[in-house]
C-alpha positions in Angstrom: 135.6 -5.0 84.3 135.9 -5.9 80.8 139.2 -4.1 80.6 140.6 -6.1 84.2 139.7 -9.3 82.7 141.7 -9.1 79.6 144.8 -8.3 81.7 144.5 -11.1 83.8 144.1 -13.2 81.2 147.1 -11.8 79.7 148.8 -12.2 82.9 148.0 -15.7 83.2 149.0 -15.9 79.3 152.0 -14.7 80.4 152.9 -17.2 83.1 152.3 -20.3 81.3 154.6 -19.0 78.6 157.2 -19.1 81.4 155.9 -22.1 83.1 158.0 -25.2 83.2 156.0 -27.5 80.9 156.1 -24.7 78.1 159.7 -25.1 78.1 159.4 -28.4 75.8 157.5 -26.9 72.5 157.6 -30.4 71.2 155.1 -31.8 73.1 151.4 -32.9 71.5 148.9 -30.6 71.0 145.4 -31.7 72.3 146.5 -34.1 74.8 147.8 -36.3 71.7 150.4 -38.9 72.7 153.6 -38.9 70.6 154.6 -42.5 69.5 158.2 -42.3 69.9 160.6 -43.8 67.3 163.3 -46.5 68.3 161.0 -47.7 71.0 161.3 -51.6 72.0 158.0 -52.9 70.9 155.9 -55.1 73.3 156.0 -58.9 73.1 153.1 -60.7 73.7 154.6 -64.5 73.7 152.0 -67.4 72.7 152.4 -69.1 76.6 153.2 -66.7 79.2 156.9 -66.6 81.1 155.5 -66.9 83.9 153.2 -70.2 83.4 156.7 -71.9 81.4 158.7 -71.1 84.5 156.4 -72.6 87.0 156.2 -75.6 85.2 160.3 -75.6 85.4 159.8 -74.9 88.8 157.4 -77.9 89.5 159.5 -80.1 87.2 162.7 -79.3 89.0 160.7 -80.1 92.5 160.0 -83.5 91.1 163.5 -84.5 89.8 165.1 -83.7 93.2 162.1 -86.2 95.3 163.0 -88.8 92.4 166.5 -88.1 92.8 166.1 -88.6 96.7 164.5 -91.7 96.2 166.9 -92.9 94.0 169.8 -92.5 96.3 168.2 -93.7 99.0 167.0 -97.2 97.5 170.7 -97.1 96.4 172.0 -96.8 99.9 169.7 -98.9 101.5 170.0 -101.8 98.9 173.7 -103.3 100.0 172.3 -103.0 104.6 168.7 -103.1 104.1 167.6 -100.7 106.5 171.2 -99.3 107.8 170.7 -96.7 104.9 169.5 -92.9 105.4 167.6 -90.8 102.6 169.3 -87.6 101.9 168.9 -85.0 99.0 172.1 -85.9 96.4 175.1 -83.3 96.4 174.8 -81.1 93.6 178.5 -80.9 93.1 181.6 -82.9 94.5 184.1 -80.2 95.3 186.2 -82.5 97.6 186.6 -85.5 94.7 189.0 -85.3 92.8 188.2 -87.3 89.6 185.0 -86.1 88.9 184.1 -83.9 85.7 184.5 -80.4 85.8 182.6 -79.7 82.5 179.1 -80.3 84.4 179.8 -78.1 87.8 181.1 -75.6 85.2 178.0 -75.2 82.9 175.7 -75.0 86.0 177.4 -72.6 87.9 177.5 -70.6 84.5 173.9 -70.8 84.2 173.5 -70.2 87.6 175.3 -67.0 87.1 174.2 -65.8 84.4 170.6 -66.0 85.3 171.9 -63.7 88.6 173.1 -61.3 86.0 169.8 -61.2 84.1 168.1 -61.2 87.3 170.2 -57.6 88.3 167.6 -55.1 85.4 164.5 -57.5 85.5 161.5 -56.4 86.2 160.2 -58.7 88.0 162.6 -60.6 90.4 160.3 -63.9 90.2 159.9 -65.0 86.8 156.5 -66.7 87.7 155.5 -63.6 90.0 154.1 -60.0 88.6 154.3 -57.1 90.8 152.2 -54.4 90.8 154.3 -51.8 93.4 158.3 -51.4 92.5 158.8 -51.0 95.7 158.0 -54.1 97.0 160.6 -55.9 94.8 163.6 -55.5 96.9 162.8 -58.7 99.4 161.3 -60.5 96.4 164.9 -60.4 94.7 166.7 -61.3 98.1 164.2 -64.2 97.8 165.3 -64.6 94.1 168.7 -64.9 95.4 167.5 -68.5 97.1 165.3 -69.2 94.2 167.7 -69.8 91.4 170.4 -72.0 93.5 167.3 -74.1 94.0 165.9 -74.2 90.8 169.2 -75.8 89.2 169.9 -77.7 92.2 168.2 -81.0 90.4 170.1 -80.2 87.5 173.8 -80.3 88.5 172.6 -83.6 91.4 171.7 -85.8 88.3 175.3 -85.9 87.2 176.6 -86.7 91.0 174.4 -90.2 90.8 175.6 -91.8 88.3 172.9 -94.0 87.7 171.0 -94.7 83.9 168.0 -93.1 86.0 169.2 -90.1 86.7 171.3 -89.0 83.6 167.4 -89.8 82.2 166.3 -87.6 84.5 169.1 -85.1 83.6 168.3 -85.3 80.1 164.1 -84.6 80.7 165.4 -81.4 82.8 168.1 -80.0 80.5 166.2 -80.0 77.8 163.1 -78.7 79.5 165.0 -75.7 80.5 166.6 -75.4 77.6 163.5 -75.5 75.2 162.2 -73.2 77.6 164.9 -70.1 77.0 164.9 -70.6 73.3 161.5 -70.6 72.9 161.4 -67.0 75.0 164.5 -65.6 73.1 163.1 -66.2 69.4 159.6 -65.0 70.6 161.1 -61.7 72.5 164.7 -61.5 71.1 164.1 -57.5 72.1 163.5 -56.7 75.7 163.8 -53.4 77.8 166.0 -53.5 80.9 163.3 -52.6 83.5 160.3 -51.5 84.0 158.4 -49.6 81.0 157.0 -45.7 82.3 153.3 -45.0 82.1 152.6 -42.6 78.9 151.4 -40.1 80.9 153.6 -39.9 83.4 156.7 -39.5 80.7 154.4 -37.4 78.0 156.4 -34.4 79.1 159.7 -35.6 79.2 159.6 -38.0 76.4 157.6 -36.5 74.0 160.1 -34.8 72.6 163.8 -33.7 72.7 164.2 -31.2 76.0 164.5 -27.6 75.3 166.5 -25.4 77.0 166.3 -21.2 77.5 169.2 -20.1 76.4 169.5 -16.0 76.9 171.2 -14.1 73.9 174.2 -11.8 74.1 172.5 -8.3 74.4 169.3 -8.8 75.4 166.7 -10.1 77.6 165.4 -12.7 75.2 165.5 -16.0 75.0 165.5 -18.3 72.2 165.1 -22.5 72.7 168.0 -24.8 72.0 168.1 -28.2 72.1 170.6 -31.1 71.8 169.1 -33.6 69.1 165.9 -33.9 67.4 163.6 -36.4 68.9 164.7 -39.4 67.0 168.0 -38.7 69.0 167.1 -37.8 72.4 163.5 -37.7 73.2 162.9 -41.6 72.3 162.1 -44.2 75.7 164.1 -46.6 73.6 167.6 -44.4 74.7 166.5 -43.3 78.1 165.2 -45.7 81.2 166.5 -49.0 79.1 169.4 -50.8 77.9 170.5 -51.8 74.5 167.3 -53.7 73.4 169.1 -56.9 72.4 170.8 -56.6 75.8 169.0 -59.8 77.5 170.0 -61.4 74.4 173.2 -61.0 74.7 173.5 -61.9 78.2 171.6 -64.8 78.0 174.3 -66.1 75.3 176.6 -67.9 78.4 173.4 -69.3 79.9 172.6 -70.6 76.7 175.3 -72.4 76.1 175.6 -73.6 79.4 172.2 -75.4 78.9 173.1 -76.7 75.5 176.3 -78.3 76.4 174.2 -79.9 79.3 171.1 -81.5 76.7 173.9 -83.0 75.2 176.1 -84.1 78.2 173.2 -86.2 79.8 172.0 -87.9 76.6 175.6 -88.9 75.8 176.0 -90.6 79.5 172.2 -91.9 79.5 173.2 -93.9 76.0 176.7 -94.8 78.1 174.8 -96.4 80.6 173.3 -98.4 78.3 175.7 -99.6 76.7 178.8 -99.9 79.5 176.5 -101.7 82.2 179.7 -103.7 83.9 180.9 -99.8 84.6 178.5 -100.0 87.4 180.7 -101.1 89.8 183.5 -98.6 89.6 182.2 -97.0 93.1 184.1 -95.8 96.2 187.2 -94.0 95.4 189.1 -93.0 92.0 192.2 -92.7 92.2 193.5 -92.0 88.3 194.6 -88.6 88.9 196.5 -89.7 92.2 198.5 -92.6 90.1 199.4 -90.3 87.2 200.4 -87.5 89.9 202.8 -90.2 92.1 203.9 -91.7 88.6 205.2 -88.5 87.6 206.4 -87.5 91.7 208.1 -90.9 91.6 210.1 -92.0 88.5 213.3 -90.4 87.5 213.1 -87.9 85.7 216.0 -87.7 83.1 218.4 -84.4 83.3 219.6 -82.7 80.5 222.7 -82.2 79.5 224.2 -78.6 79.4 225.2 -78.8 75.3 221.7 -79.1 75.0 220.6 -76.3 77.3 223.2 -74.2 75.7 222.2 -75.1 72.0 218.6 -74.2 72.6 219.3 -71.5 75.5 217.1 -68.3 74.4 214.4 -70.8 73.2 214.1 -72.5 76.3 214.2 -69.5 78.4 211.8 -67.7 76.2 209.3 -71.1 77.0 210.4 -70.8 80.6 209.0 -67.0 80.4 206.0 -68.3 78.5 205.4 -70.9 81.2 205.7 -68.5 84.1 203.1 -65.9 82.9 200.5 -68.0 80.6 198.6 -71.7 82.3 199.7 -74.3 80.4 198.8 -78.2 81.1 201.0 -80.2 82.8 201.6 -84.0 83.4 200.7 -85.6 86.8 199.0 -82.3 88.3 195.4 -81.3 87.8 193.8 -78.2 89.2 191.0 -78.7 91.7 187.4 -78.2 90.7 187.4 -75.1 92.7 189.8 -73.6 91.3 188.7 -74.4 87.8 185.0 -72.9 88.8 186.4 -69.5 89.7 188.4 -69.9 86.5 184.9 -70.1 84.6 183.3 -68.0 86.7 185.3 -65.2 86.0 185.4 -65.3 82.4 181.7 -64.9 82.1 182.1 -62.2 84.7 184.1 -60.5 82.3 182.1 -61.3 79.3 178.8 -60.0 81.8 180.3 -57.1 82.9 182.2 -55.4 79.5 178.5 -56.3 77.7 176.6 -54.4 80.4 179.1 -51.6 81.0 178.9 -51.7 76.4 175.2 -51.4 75.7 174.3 -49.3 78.7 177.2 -46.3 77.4 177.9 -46.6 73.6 174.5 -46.3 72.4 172.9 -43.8 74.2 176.7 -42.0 72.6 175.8 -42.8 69.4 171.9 -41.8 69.2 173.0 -38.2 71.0 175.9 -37.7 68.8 173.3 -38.4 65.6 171.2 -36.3 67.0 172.9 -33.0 67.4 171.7 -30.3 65.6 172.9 -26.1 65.4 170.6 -25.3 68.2 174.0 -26.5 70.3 176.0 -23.3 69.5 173.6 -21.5 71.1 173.5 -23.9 74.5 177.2 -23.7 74.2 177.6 -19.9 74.3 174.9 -19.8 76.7 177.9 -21.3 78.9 180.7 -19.3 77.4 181.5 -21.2 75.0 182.3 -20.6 71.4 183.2 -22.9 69.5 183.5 -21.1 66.2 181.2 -18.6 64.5 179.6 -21.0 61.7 177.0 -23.3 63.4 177.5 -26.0 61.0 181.1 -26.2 62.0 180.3 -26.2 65.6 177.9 -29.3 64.7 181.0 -31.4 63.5 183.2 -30.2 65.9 180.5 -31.3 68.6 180.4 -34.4 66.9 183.7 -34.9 66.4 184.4 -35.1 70.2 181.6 -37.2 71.0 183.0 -40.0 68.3 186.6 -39.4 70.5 185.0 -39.9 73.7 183.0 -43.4 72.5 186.3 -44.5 70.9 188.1 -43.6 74.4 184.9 -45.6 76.1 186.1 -48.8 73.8 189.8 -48.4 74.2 189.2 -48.4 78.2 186.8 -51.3 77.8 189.3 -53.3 75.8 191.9 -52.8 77.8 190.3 -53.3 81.0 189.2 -57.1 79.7 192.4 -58.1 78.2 194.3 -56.9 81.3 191.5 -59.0 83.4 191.5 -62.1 81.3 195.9 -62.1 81.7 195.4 -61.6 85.3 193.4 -64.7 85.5 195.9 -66.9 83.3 198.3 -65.5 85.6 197.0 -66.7 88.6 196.0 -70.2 87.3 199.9 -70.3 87.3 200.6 -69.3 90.8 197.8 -71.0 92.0 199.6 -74.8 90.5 202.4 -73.1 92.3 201.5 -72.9 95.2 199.6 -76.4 95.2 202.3 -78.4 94.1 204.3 -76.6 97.0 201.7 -77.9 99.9 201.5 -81.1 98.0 205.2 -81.4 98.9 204.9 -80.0 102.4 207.1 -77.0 101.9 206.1 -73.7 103.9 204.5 -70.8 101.9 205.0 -67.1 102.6 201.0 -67.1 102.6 200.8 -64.7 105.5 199.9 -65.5 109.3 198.3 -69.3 108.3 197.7 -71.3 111.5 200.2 -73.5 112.0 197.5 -76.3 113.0 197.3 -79.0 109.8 193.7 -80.1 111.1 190.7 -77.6 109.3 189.4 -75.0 111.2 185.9 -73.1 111.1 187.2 -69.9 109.7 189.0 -71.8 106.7 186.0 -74.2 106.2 183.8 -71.0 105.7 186.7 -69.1 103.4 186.7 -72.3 101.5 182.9 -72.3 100.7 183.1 -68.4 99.8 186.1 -68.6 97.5 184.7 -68.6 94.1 182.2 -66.3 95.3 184.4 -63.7 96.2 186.7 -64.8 93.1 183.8 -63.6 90.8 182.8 -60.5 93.3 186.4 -59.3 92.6 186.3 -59.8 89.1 183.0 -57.7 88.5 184.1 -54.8 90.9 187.8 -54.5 89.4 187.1 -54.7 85.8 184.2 -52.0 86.8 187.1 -49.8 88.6 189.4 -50.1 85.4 187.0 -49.2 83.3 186.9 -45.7 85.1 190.7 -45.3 85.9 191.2 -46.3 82.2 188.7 -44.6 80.4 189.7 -41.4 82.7 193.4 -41.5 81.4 192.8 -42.0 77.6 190.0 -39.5 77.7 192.8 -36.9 79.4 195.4 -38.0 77.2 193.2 -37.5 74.0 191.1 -34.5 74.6 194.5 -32.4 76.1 197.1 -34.1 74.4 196.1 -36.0 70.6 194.1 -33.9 69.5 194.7 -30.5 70.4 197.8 -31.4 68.8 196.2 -32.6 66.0 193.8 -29.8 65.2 196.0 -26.8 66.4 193.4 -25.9 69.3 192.5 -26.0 72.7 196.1 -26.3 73.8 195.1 -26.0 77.5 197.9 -28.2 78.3 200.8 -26.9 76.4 199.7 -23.5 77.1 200.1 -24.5 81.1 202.9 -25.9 80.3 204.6 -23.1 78.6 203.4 -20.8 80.9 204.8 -23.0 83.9 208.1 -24.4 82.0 211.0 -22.5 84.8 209.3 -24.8 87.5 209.3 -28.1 85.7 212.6 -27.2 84.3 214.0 -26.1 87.7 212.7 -30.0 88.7 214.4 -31.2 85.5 217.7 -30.0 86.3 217.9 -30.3 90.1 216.9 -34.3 89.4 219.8 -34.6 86.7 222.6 -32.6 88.7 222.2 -34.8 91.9 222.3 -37.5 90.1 225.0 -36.7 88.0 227.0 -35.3 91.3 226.3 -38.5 93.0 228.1 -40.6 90.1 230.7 -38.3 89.2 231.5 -36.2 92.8 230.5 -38.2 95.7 231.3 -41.5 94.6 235.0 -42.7 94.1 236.2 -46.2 93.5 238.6 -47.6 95.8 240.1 -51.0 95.9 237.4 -52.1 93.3 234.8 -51.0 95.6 232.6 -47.6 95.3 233.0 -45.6 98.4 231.6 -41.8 99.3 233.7 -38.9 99.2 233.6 -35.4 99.4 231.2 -35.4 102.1 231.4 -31.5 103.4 230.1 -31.2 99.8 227.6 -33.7 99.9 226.1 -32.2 103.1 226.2 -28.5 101.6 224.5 -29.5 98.5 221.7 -31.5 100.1 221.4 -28.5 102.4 220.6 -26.2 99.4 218.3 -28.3 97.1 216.8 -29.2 100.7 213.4 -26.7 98.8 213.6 -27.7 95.4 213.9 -31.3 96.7 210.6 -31.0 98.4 208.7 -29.8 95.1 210.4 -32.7 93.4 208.9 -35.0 96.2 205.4 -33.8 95.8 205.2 -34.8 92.2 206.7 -38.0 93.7 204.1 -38.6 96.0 201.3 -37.9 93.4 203.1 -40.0 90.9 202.9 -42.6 93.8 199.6 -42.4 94.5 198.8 -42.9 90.7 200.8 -45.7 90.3 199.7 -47.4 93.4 196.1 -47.4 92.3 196.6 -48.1 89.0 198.4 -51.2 89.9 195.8 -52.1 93.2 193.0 -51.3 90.1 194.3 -54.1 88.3 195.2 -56.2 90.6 192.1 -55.9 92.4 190.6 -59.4 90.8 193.1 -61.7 92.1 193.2 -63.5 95.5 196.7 -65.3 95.2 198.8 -61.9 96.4 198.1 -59.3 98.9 197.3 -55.6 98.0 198.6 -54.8 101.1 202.2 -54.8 102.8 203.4 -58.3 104.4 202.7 -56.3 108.1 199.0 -55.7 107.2 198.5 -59.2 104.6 196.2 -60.6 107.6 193.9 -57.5 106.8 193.3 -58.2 102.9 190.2 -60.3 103.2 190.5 -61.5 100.1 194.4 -62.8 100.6 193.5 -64.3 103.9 190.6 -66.3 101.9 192.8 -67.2 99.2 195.4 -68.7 102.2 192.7 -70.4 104.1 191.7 -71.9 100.9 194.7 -73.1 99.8 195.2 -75.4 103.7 192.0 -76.9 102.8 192.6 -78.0 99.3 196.2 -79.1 100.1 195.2 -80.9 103.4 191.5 -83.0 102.0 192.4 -83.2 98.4 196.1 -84.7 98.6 196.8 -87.0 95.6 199.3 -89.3 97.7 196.9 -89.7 100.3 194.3 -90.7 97.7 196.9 -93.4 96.0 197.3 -95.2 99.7 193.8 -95.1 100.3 193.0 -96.4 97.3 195.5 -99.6 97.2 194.3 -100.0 101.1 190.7 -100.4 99.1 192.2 -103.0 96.6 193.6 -105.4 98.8 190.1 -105.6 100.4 188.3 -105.1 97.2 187.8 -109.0 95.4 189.6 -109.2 92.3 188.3 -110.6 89.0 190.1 -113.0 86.7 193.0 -111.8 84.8 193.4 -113.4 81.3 197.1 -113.5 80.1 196.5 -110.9 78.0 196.3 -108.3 81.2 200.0 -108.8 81.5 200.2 -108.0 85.1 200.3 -110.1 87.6 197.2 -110.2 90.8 200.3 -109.4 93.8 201.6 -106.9 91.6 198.2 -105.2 91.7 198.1 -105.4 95.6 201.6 -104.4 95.9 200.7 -101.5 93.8 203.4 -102.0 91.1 200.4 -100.7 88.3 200.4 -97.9 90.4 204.3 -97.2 89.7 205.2 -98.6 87.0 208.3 -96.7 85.8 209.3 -96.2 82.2 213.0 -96.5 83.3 215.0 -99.7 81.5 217.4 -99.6 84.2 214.4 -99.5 86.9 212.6 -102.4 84.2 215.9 -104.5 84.5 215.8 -104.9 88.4 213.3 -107.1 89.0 209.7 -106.8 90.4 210.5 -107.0 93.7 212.9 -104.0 93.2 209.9 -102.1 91.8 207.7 -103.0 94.9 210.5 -102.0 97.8 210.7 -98.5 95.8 206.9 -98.0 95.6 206.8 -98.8 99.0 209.6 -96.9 100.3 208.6 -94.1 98.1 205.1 -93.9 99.5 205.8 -94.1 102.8 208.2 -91.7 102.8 205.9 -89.7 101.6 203.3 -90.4 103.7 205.6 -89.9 106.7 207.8 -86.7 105.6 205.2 -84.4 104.7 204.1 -81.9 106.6 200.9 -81.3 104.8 199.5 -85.1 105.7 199.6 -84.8 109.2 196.0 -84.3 109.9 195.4 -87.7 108.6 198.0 -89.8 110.9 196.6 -91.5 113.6 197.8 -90.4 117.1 199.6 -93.2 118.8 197.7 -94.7 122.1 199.2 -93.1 125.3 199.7 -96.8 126.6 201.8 -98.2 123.0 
């Protein structure tokens, strides 16, 4: 008995030694819990998050009713009961002299707390939850939240009363006080929810070894890949770079900082400019400085002058065609300049995340490696060299290639991002300027109807949207594509080459050199036969010859030809998604074929768009609205100091006044037949400002 229980005990012995959990040796001894190093440690703030962002949330909630009330004593005070409350717009897409700078730091903030909201723990920043799996509707619902939650803050500027920039102020400030105050308390945070200790103990306790059987024998020895300060701390696995929310929180920072100052600045304006009170209804100075520069003569140079400074002003015009650069008398629309924003601190978002969730967890394996990894290495077949301290540099060596490959391909990928998005500010004026003047775009199938339509109304709203959607998924895509090439171009090309080993590809190459270098030859003889034997010039023209020849030749390179088009095709297939990869961020040209353009959602947005701006947003129809509003408008006294006469005004001659001396020579009335005569023409010839004539009675 004695005997039968001492092998079972030996057996059981024997079983845990080959048991899963024995396989990390590192871990505790007498169900001790190892204290990780590098681990984020927890912040216990003074006030809680949660209590701070409920009092935000209340706050905002009380703005927006005061805001309400404010516009709707406002409306009500000129009719006295024709008014009708309504919640103030939070942002004027469709005027088109309001500040950009406000829209822009809200919609920055807006975004960026979307992007912090992506490895949050909790989707509700007032609201704990105990189950992860419950947190998929709550962030849905976070989704609605945040809009919501600035809504008050981007409405104060649309007011444009004392009370409100107060109000603006009060909320700016709360939020911002709010954000610092969390980011010097808990500068350090992890990117998602922190494992219970004993559900990690085995896994994190240590650094995971592996059975790795020796040459020889039955055996096996334990290897690992870094010591625990490399691999086996939480801090490296399960969580981003700890000053990750930091970081990302740097755009909505700044956003909330340029808006404590913004309101303050306008609140003391108020104050001090009270007669700018009345400046309501329509403004119209981007639509006079856009028909002043569409309506004066514009001088032409001469052709000494173009030929004295020829390569200069090309290289300017090559400058201008490829980088935005500000131009008199045209002024982007708001929308346009939101996605513009937008996808900058896309980029910035997406290189920090796709930065601090690779490179580090690079760096702590690469300081971890130890000699234990010749022995996983030959475990697979590989031998690196004989001395294991050699193989630990070597091993090393290529992990500090591959995180420099990782940089290269981030860089890359942003700068190629941030050009395509100067680039299209470009075509975008372009195309504007274009519809302004009613010509017809090659914009793809467009409707041919000038009135709006549902399906443009609803690509209009989603436009910067999908502008920053884009953005995020191509810089993501050339990020891979990049960092794919440079990683095969350095690890089979640089530095074999450098080092004198691992030629894999010069070895394939040598052993494969008659086939490229049947390729080479059959590419270079056609062509040289086509220039040289097939093509004769006759008359001054180039005409074919020799064609018995020319049918024999192509009958016998018929194979090789078809090898030479298969590294063709792959070439093609390369090049056409390298070039879809990064052009994948812009809407203003189709990634598809003029046949199939109507297909490219994101081109068909961009057209639809571009009606809508062109048709609601067009300066010249501003102008006549606007001097239609000044000849009903009363006008105050004039001193002589003004210098312009009160029918001048109405006849809209400070609308047009022209800097030409021969135009200045004419005579007032002069200048008032060619405003006229230029505005109506205008008004009458272009296509784009149909929608807004009246249709004649069927009776007139």
């Amino acid at each position: 008995m004695s005997s039968q229980a001492v092998g079972n005990q030996t057996s059981s012995q024997a079983t845990d030694d080959y048991s899963y959990g024995n396989w990390y040796i590192d871990e505790p001894q007498g169900g001790q819990e190892l204290q990780p190093e590098g681990e984020v440690p927890s912040c216990h703030p003074s006030v809680l998050s949660g209590l701070l962002h409920a009092c935000l949330a209340v706050l905002s909630i009380l703005v927006l009713l005061l805001l309400a009330v404010l516009v709707r004593r406002r409306q009500l005070w000129p009719r006295c009961g024709h008014g009708r409350p309504g919640l103030p717009s939070p942002v004027d897409f469709l005027a088109g002299d309001r500040t950009w700078m406000v829209p822009a730091a809200v919609f920055t903030v807006l975004f960026s707390s979307l992007c912090l909201l992506f490895p949050a723990e909790d989707p509700l920043p007032f609201l704990t939850l105990a189950s992860p799996t419950s947190r998929g509707p709550w962030k849905i619902l976070a989704l609605l939240y945040y809009p919501a939650l600035y809504y008050p803050l981007a409405a104060c500027a649309t007011v444009r009363h004392g009370a409100a920039h107060l109000l603006g102020s009060t909320l700016s400030w709360a939020h911002f006080g709010v954000q610092v105050w969390q980011r010097v308390e808990c500068p350090q945070a992890p990117k998602g929810p922190v494992p219970k200790a004993q559900e990690l103990r085995n896994i994190e306790g240590g650094c995971p070894r592996f059975q790795t059987p020796l040459q020889g024998g039955g055996d096996y020895i334990a290897s690992s890949l870094g010591s625990s300060q490399g691999c086996g701390s939480p801090g490296t696995r399960g969580r981003i770079y700890k000053y990750y929310s930091l970081l990302a929180s740097l755009p909505l920072l700044l956003g909330l900082g340029f808006l404590s100052i913004w309101y303050p600045v306008q609140l003391v304006r108020s104050f001090s400019h009270r007669t700018g009170e009345g400046s309501e209804g329509l403004q119209s100075s981007y639509s006079e400085e856009y028909l002043r520069t569409l309506l004066c003569r514009k001088k032409l140079e001469s052709s000494s002058h173009a030929s004295k400074h020829g390569f200069l002003s090309r290289v300017w015009i090559c400058y201008g065609n490829y980088i935005y650069t500000p131009q008199r008398g045209f002024r982007l629309p708001l929308k346009l300049v939101l996605s513009a924003t937008l996808t900058g601190t896309a980029i910035y978002q997406v290189a920090l995340l796709l930065l601090v969730g690779v490179v580090p967890t690079i760096q702590k394996v690469r300081a971890g490696i130890t000699t234990d990894a010749s022995y996983l290495l030959a475990g697979f077949g590989i031998v690196l060299s004989e001395d294991r301290q050699e193989v630990v540099g070597l091993v090393k060596h290529q992990l500090w290639a591959l995180e420099v490959c990782y940089i290269s391909a981030l860089v890359l990928s942003c700068s190629l991002t941030f050009l395509m998005l100067i680039r299209s500010l470009v075509t975008h004026r372009v195309n504007l300027q274009a519809l302004y003047r009613g010509a017809a775009l090659d914009l793809g199938p467009l409707p041919r109807s000038p009135h709006p339509s549902r399906q443009a109304i609803f690509c209009w709203m989603s436009f910067s949207a999908y502008q920053t959607a884009f953005t995020c998924l191509g810089l993501l895509v050339q990020q891979i594509i990049f960092f794919l090439g440079i990683m095969v171009l350095a690890f089979l090309v640089f530095m074999p080459v450098l080092h004198g080993r691992n030629l894999l590809l010069l070895r394939s190459l040598e052993s494969s050199w008659p086939f490229w270098l049947t390729l080479v030859l059959a590419v270079v003889l056609q062509n040289m036969a086509a220039h040289w034997i097939f093509l004769e010039t006759r008359h001054g023209h180039p005409e074919l010859t020799n064609r018995r020849a020319l049918s024999a030749v192509t009958f016998f390179l018929f194979p090789i030809n078809v090898l030479v088009g298969a590294v063709v095709a792959a070439w093609r297939v390369l090049l056409s998604a390298l070039y879809n990869a990064v052009h994948l961020g812009q809407m203003d040209f189709s990634l598809l074929p003029p046949r199939a353009a109507n297909l490219d959602p994101g081109y068909h947005t961009y057209c639809s768009f571009l009606k809508i701006e062109a048709s609601q947003l067009h300066p010249a129809t501003t102008a006549f609205c606007d001097l239609l509003l000044r000849t009903q408008r009363p006008q105050p006294l004039r001193g002589p100091q003004d210098g312009l006469r009160h029918g001048e005004e109405e006849e809209g001659i400070q609308l047009l006044q022209t800097k030409d001396p021969v135009a200045r020579g004419a005579g007032p009335r002069a200048r008032q037949g060619r405003a006229r005569w230029g505005l109506a023409y205008t008004l009458l010839h272009n296509p784009a400002l149909q929608a807004f004539r009246k249709t004649a009675r069927s009776g007139a």
